[in-house]
Predicted model as a PDB file, atoms N, CA, C, CB and O in Angstrom, pLDDT in the B-factor column:
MODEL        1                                                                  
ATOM      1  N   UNK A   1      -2.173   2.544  -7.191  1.00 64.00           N  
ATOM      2  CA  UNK A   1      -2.139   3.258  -8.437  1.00 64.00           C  
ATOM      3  C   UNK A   1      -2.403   2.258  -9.548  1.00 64.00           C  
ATOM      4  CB  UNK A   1      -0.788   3.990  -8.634  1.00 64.00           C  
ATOM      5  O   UNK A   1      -2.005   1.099  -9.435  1.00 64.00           O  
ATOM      6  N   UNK A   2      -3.067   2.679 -10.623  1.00 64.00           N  
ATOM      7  CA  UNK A   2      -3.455   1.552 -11.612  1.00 64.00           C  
ATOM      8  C   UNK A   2      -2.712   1.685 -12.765  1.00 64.00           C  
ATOM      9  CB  UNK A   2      -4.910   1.529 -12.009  1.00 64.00           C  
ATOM     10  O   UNK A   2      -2.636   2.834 -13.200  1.00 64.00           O  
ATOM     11  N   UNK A   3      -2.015   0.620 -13.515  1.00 64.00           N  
ATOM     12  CA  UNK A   3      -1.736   0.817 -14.408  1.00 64.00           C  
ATOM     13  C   UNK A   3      -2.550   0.775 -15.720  1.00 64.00           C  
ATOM     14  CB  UNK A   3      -0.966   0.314 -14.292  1.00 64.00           C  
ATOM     15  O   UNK A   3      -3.610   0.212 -15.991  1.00 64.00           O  
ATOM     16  N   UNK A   4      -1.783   1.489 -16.390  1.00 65.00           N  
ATOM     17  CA  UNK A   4      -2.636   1.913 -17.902  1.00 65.00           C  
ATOM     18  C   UNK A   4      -2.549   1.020 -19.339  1.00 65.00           C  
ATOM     19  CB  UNK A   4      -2.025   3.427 -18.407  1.00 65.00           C  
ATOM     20  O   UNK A   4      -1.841   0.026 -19.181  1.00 65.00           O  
ATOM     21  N   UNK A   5      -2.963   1.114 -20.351  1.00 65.00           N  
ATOM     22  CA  UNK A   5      -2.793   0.591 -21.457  1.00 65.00           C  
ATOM     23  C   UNK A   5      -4.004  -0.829 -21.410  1.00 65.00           C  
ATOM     24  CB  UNK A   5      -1.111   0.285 -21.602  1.00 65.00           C  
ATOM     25  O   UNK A   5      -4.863  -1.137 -20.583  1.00 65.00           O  
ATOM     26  N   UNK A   6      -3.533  -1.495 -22.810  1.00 65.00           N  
ATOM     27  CA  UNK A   6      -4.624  -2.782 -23.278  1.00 65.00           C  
ATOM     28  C   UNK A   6      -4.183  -3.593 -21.554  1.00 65.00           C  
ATOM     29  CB  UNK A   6      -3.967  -4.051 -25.321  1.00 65.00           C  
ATOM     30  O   UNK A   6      -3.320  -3.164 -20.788  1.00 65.00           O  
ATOM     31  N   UNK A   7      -5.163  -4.947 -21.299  1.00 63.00           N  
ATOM     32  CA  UNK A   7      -5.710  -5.752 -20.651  1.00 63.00           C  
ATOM     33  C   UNK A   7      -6.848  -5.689 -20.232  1.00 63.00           C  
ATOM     34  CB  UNK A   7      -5.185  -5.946 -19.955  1.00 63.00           C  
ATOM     35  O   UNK A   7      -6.912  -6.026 -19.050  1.00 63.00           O  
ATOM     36  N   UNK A   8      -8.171  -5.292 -20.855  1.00 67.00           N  
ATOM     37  CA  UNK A   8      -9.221  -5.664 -20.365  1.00 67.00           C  
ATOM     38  C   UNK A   8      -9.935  -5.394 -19.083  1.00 67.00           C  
ATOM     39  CB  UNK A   8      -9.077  -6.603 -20.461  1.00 67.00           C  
ATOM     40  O   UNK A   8      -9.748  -4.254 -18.658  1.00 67.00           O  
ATOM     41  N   UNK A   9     -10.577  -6.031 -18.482  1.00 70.00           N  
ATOM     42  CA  UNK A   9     -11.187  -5.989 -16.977  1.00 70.00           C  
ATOM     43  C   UNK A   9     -10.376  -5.847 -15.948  1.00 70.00           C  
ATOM     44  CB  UNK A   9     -11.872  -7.118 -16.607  1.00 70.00           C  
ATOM     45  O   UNK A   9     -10.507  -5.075 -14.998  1.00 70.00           O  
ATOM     46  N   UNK A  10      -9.037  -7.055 -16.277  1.00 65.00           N  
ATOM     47  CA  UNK A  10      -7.810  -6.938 -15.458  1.00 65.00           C  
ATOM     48  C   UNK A  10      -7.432  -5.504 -14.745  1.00 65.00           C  
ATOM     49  CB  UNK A  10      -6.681  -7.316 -16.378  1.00 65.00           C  
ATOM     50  O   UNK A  10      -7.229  -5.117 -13.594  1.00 65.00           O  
ATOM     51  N   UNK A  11      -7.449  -4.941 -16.034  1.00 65.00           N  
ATOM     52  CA  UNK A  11      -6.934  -3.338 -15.832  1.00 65.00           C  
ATOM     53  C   UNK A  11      -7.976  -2.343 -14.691  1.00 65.00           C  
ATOM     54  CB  UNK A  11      -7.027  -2.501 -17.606  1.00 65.00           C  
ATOM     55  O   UNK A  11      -7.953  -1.449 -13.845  1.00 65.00           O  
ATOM     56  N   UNK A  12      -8.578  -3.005 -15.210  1.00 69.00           N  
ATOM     57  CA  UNK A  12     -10.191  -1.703 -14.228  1.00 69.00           C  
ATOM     58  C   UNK A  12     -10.096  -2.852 -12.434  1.00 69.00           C  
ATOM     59  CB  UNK A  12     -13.176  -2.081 -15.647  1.00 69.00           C  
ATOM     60  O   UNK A  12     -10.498  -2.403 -11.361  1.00 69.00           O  
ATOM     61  N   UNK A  13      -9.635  -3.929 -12.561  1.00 73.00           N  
ATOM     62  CA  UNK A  13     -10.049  -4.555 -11.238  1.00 73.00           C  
ATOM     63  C   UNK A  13      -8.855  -4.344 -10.198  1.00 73.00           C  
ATOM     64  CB  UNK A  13     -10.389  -6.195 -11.433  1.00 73.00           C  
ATOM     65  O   UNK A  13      -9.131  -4.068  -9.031  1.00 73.00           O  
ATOM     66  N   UNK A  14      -7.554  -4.471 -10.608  1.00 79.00           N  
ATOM     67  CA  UNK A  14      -6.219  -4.593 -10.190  1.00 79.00           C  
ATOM     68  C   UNK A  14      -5.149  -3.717 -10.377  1.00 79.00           C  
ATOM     69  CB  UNK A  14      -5.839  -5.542 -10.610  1.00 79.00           C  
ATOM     70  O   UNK A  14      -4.309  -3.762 -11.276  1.00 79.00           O  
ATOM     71  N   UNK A  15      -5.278  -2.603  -9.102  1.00 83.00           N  
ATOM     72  CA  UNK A  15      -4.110  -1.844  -9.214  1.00 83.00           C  
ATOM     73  C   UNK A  15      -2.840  -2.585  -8.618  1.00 83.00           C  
ATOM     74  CB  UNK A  15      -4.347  -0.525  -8.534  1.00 83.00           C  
ATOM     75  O   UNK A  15      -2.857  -3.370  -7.670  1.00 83.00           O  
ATOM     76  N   UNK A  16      -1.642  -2.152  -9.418  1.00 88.00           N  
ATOM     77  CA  UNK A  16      -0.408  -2.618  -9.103  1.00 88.00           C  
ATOM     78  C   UNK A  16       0.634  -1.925  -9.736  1.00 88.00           C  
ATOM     79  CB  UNK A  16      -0.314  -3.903  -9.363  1.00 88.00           C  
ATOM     80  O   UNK A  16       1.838  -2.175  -9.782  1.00 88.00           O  
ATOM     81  N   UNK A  17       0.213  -1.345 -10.041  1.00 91.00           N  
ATOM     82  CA  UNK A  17       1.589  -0.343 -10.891  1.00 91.00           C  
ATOM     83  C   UNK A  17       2.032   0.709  -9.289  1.00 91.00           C  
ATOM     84  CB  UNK A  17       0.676   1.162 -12.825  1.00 91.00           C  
ATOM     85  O   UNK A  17       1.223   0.871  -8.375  1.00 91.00           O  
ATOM     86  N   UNK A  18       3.317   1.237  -9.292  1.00 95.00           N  
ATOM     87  CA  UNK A  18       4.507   1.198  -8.145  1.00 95.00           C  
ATOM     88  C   UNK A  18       4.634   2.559  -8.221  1.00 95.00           C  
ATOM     89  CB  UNK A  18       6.023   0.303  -8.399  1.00 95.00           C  
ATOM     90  O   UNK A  18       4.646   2.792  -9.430  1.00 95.00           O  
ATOM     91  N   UNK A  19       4.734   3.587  -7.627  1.00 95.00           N  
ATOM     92  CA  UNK A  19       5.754   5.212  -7.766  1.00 95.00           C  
ATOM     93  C   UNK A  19       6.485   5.408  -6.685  1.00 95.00           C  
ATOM     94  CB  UNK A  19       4.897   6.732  -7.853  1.00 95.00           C  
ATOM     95  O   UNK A  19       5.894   5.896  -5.722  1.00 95.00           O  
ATOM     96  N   UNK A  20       7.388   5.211  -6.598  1.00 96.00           N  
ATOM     97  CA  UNK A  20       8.482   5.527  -5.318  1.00 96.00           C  
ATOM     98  C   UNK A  20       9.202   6.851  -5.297  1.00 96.00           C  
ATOM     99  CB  UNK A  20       9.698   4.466  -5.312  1.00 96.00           C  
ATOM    100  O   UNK A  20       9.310   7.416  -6.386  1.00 96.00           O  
ATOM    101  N   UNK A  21       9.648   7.362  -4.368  1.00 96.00           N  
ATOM    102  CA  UNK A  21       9.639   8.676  -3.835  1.00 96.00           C  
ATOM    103  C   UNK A  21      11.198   9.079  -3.042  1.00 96.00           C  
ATOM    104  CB  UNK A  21       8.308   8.716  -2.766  1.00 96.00           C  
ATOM    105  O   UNK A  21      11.152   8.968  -1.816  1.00 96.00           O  
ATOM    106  N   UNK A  22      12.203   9.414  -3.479  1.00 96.00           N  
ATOM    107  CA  UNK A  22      13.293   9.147  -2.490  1.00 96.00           C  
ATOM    108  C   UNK A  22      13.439  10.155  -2.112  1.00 96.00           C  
ATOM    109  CB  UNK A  22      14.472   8.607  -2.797  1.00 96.00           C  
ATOM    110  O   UNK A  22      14.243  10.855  -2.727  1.00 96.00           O  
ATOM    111  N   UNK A  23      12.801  10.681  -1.019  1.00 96.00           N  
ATOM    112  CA  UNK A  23      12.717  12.237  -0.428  1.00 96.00           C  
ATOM    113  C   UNK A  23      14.488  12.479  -0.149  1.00 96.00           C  
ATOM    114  CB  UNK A  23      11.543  12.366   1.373  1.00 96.00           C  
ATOM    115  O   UNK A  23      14.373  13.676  -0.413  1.00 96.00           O  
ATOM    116  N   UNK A  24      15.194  12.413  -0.005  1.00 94.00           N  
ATOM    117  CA  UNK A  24      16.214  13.406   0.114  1.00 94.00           C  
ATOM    118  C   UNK A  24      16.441  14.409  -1.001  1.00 94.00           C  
ATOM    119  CB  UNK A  24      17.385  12.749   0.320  1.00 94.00           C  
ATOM    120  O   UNK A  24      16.256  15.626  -0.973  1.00 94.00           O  
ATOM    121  N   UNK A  25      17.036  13.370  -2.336  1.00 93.00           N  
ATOM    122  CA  UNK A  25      17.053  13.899  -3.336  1.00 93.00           C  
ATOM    123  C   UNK A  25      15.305  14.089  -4.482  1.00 93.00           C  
ATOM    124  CB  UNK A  25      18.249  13.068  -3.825  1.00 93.00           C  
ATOM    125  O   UNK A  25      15.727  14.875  -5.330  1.00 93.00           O  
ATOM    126  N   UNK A  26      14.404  13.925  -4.718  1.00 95.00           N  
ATOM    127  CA  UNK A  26      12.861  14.357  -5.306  1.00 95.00           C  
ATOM    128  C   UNK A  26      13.049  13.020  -5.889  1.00 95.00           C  
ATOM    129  CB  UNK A  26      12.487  15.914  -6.479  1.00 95.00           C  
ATOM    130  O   UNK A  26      12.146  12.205  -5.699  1.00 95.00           O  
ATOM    131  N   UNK A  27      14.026  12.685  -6.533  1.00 96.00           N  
ATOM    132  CA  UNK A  27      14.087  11.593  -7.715  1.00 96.00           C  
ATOM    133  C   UNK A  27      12.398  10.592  -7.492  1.00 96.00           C  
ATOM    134  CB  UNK A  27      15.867  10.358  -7.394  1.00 96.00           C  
ATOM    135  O   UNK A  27      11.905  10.087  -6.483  1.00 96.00           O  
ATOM    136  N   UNK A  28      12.023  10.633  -8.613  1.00 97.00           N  
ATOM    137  CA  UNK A  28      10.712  10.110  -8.485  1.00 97.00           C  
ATOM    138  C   UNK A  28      10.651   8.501  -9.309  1.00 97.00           C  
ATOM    139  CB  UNK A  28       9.630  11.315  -9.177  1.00 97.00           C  
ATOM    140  O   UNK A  28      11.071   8.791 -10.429  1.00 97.00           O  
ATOM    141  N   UNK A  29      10.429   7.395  -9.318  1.00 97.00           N  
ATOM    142  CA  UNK A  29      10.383   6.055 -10.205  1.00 97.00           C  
ATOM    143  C   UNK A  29       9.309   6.023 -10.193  1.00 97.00           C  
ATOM    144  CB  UNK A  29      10.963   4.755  -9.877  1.00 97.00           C  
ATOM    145  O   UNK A  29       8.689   6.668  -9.347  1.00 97.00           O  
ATOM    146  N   UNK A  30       8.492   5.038 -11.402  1.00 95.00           N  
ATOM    147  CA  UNK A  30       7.468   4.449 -11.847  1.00 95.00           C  
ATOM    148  C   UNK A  30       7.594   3.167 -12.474  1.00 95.00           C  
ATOM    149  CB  UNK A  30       6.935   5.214 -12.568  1.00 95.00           C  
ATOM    150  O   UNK A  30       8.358   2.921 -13.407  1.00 95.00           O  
ATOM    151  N   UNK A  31       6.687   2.232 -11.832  1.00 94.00           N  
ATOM    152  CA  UNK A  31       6.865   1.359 -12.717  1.00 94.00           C  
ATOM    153  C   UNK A  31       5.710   0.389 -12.662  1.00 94.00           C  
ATOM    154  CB  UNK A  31       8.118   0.798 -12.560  1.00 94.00           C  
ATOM    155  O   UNK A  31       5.302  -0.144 -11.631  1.00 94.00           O  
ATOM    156  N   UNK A  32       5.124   0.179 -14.127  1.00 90.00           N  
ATOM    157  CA  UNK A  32       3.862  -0.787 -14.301  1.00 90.00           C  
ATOM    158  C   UNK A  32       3.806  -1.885 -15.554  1.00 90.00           C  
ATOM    159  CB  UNK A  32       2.581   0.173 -14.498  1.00 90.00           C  
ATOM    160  O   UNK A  32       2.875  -2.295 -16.246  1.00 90.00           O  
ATOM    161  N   UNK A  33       5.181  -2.160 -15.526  1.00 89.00           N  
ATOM    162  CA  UNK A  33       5.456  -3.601 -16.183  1.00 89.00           C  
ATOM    163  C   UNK A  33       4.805  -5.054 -16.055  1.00 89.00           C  
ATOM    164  CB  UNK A  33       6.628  -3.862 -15.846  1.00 89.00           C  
ATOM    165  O   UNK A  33       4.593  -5.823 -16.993  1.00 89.00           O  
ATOM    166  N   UNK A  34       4.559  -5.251 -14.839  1.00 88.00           N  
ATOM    167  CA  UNK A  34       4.573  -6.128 -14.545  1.00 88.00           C  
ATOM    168  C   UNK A  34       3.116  -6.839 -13.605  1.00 88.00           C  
ATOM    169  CB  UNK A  34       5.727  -5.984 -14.136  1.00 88.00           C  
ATOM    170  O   UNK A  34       2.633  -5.961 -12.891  1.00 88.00           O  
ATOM    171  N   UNK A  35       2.462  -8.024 -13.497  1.00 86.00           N  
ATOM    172  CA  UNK A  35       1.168  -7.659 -13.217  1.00 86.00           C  
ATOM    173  C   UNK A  35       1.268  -8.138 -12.025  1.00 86.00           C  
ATOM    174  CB  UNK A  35       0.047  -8.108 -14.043  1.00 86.00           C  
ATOM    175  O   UNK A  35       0.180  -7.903 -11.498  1.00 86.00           O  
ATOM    176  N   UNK A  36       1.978  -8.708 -11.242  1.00 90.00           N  
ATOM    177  CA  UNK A  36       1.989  -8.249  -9.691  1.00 90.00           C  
ATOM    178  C   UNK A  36       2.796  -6.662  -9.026  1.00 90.00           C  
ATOM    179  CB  UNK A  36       2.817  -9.572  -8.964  1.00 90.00           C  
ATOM    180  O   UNK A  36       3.519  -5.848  -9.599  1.00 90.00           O  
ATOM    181  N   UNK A  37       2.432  -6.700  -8.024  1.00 92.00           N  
ATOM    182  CA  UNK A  37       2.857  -5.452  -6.911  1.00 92.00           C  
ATOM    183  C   UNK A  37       4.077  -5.880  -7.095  1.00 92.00           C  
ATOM    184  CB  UNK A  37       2.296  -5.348  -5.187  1.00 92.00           C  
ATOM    185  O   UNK A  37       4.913  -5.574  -7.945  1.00 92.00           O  
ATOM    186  N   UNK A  38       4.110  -6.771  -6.038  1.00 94.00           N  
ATOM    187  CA  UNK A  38       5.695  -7.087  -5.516  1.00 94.00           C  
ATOM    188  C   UNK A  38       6.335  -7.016  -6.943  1.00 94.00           C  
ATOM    189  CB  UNK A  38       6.008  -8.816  -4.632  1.00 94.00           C  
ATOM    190  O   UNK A  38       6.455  -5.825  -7.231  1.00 94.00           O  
ATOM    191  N   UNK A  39       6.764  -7.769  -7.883  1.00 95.00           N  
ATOM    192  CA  UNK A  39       7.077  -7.845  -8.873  1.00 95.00           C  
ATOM    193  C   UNK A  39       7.334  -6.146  -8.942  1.00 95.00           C  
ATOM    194  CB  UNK A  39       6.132  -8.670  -9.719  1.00 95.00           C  
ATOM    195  O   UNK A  39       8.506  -5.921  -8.640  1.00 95.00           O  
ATOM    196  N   UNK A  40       6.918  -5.454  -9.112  1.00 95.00           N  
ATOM    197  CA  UNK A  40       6.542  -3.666 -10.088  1.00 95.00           C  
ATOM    198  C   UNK A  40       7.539  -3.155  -8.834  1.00 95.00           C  
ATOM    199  CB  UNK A  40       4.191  -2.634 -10.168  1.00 95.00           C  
ATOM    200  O   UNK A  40       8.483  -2.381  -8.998  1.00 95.00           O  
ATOM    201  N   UNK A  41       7.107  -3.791  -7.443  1.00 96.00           N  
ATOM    202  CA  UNK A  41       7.534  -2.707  -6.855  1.00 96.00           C  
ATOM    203  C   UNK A  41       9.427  -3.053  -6.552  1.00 96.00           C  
ATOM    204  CB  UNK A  41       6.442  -2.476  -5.403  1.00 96.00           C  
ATOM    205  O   UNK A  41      10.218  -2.270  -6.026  1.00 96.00           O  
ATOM    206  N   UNK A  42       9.710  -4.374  -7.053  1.00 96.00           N  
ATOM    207  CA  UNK A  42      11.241  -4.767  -6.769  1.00 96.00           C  
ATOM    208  C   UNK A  42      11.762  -3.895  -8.183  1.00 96.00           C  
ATOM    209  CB  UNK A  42      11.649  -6.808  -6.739  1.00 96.00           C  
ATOM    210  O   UNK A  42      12.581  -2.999  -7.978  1.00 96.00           O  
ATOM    211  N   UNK A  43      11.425  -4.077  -9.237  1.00 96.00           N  
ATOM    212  CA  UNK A  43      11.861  -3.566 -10.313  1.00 96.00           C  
ATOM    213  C   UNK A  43      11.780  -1.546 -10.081  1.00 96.00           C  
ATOM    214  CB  UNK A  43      10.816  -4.360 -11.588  1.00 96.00           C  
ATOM    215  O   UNK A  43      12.633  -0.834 -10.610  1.00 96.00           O  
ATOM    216  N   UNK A  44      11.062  -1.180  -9.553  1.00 96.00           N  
ATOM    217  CA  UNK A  44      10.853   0.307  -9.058  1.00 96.00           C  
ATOM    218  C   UNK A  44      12.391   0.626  -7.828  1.00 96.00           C  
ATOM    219  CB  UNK A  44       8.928   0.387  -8.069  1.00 96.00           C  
ATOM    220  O   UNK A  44      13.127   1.608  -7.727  1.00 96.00           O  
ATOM    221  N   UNK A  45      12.374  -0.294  -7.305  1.00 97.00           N  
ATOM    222  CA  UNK A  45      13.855  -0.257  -6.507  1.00 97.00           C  
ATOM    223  C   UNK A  45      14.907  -0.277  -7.077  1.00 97.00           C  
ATOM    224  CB  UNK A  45      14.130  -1.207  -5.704  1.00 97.00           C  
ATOM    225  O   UNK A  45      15.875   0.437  -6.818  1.00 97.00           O  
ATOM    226  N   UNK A  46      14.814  -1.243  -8.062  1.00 97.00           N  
ATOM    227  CA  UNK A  46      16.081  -1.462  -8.798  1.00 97.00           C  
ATOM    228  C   UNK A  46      16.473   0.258  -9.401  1.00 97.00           C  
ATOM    229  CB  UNK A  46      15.775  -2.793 -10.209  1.00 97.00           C  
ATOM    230  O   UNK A  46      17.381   1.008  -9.045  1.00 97.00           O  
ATOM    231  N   UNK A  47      15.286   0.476 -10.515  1.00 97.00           N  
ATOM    232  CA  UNK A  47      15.437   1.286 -10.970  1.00 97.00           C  
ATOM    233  C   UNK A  47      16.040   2.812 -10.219  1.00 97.00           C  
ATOM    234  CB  UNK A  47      14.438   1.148 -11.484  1.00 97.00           C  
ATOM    235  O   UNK A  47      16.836   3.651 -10.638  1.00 97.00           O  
ATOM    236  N   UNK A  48      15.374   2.725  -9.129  1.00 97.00           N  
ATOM    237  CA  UNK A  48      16.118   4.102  -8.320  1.00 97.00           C  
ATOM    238  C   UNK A  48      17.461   4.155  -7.838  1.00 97.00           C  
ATOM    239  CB  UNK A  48      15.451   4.433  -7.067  1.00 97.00           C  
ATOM    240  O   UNK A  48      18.298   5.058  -7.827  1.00 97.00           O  
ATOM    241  N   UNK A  49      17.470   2.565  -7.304  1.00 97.00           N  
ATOM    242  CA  UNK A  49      19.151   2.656  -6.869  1.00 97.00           C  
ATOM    243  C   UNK A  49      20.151   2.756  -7.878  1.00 97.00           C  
ATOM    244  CB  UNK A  49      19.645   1.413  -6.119  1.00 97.00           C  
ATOM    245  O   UNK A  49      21.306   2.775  -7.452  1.00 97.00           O  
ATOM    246  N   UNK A  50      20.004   2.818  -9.019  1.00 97.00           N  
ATOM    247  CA  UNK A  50      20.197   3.144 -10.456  1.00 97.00           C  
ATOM    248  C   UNK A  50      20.550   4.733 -10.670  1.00 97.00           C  
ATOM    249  CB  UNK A  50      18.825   2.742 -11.267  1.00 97.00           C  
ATOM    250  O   UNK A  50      21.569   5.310 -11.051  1.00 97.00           O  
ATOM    251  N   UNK A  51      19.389   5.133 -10.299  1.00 97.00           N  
ATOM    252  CA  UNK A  51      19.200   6.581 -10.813  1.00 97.00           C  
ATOM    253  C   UNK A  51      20.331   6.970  -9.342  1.00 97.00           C  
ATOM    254  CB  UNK A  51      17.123   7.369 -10.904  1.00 97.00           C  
ATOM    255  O   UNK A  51      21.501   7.310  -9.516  1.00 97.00           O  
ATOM    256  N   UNK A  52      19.892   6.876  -8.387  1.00 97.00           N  
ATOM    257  CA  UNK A  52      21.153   7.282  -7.343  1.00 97.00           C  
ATOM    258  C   UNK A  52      22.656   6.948  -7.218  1.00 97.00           C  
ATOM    259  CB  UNK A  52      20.823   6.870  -6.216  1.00 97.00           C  
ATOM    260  O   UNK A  52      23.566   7.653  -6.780  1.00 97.00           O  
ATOM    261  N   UNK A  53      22.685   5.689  -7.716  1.00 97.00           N  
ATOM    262  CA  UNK A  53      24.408   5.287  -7.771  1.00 97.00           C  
ATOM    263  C   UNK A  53      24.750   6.522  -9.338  1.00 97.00           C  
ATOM    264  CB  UNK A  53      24.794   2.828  -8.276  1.00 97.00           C  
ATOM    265  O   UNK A  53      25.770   7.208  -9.401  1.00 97.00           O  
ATOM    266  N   UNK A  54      23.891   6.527 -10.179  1.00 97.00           N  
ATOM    267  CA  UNK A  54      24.664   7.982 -11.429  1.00 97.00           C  
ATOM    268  C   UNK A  54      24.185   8.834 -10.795  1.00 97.00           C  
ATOM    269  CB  UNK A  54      24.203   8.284 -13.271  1.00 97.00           C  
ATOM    270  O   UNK A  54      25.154   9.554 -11.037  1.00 97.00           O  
ATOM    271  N   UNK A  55      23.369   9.667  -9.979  1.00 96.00           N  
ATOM    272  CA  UNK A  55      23.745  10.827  -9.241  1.00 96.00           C  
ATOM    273  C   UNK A  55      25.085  11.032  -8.251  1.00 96.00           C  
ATOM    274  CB  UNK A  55      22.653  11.017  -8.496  1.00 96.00           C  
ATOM    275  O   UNK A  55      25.630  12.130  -8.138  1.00 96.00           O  
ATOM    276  N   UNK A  56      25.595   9.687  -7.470  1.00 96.00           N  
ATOM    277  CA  UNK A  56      26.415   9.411  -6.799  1.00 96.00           C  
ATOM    278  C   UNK A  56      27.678   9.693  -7.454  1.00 96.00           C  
ATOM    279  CB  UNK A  56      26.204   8.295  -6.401  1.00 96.00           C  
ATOM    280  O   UNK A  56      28.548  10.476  -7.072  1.00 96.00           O  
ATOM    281  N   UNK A  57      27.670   8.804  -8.707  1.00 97.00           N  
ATOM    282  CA  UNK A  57      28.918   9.158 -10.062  1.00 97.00           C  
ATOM    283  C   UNK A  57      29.111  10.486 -10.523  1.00 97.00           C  
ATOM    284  CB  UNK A  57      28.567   8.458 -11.510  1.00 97.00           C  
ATOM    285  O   UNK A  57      30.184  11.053 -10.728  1.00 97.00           O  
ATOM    286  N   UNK A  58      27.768  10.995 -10.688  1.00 95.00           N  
ATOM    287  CA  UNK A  58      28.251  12.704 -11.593  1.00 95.00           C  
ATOM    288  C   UNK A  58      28.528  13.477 -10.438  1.00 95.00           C  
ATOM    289  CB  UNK A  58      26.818  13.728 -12.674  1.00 95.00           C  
ATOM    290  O   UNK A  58      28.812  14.660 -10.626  1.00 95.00           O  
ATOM    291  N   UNK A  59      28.493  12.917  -8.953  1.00 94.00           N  
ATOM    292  CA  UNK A  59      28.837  14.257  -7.475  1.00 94.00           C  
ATOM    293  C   UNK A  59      30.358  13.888  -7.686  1.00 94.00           C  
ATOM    294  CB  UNK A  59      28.057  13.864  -5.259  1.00 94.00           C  
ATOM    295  O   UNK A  59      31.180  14.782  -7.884  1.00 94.00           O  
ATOM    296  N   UNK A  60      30.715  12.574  -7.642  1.00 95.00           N  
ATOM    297  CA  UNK A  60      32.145  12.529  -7.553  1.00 95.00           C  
ATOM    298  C   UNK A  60      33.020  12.766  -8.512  1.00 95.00           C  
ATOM    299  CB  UNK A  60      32.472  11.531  -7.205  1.00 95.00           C  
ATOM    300  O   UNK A  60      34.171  13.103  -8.236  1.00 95.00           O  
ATOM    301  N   UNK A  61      32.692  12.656  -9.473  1.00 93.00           N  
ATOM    302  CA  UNK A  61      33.360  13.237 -10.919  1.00 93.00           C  
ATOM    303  C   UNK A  61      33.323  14.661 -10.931  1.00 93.00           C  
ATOM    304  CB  UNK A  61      32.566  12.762 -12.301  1.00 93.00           C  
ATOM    305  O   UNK A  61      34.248  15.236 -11.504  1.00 93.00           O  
ATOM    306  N   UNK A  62      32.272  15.438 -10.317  1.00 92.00           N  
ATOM    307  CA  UNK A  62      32.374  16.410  -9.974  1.00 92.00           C  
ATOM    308  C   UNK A  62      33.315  17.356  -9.096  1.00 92.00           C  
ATOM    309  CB  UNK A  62      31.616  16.314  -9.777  1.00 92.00           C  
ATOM    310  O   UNK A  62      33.795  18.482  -9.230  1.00 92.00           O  
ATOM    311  N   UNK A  63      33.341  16.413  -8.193  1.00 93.00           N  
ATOM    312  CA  UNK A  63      34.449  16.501  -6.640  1.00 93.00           C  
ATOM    313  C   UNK A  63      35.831  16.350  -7.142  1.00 93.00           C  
ATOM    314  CB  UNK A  63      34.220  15.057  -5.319  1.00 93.00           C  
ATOM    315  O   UNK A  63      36.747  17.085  -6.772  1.00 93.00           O  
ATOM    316  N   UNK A  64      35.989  15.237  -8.122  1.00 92.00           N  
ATOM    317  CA  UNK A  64      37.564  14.997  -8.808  1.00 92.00           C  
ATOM    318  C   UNK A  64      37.635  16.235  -9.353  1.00 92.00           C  
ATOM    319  CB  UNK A  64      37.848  13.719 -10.051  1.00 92.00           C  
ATOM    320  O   UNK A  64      38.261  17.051  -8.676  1.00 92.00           O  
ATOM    321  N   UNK A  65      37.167  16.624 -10.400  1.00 90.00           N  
ATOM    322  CA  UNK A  65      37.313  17.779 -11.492  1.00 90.00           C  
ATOM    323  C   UNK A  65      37.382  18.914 -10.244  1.00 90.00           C  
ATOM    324  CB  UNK A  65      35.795  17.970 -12.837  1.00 90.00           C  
ATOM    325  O   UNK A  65      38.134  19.794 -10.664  1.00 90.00           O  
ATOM    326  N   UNK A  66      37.209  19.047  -9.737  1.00 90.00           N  
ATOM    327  CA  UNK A  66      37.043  20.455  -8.620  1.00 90.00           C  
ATOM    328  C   UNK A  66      38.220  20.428  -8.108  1.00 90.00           C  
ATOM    329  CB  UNK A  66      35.875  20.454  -7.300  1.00 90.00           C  
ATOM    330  O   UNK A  66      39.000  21.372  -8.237  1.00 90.00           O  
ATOM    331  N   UNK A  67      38.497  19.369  -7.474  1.00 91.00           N  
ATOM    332  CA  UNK A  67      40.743  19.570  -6.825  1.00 91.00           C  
ATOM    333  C   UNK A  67      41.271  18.755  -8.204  1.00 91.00           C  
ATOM    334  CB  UNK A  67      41.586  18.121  -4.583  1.00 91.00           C  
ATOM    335  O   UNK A  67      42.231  18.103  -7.793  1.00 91.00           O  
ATOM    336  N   UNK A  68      41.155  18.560  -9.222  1.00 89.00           N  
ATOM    337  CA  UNK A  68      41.766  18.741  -9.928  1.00 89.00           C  
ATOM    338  C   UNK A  68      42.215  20.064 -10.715  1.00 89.00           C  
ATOM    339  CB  UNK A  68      41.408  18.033 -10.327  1.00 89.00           C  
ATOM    340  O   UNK A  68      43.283  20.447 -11.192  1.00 89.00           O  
ATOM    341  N   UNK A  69      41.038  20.542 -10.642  1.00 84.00           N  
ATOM    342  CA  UNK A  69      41.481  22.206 -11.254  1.00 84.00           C  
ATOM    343  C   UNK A  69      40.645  21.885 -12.697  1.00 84.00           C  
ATOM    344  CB  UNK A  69      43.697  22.654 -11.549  1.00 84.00           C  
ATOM    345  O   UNK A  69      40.557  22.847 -13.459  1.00 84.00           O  
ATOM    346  N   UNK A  70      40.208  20.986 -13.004  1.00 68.00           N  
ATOM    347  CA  UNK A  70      40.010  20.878 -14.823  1.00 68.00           C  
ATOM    348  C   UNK A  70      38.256  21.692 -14.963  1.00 68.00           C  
ATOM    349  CB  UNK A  70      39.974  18.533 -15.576  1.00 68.00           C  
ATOM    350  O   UNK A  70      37.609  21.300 -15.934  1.00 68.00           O  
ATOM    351  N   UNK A  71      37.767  22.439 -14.312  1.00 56.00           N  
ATOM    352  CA  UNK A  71      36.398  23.090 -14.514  1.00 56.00           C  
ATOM    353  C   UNK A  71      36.541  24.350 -15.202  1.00 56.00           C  
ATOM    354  CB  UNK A  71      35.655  23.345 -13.198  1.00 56.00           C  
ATOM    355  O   UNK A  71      35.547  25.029 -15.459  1.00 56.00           O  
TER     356      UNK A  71                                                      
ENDMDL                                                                          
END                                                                             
C-alpha cells in the first residue's frame, strides 16, 4: 500500500505504508509515518494493541457495572 502526501519520486517508487486487520473484533489500523515497512508496520501493532487493551477496559467496566447493579 503506498503512502500519500509531499516526497517526491520517493512516494511513486516505495510502498510502505501498513493496514492491519484484527479479524475477531473488525478493528482496522493504518499507518504511514514512517519511511520504512518494518518501522510503519511495528508502530501499526503498537497502535492496535492499544485500541484492544481499551476495548478490553470498556468490556470490563462493563462486566463490573453489570454485578454491580449501577446500569
Amino acid at each position: 500500500m503506498r503512502s500519500g502526501g509531499a516526497g517526491g519520486q520517493n512516494v511513486n517508487k516505495v510502498e510502505t505504508a501498513v493496514r492491519m486487520k484484527h479479524l475477531p473484533t473488525g478493528i482496522v489500523v493504518r499507518c504511514e509515518e514512517e519511511r520504512s515497512q518494518a518501522m510503519n508496520r511495528a508502530k501499526a501493532i503498537a497502535r492496535l494493541k492499544a485500541k484492544l487493551a481499551a476495548v478490553a477496559e470498556e468490556r470490563r467496566l462493563a462486566d463490573v457495572a453489570a454485578v454491580r447493579g449501577d446500569v
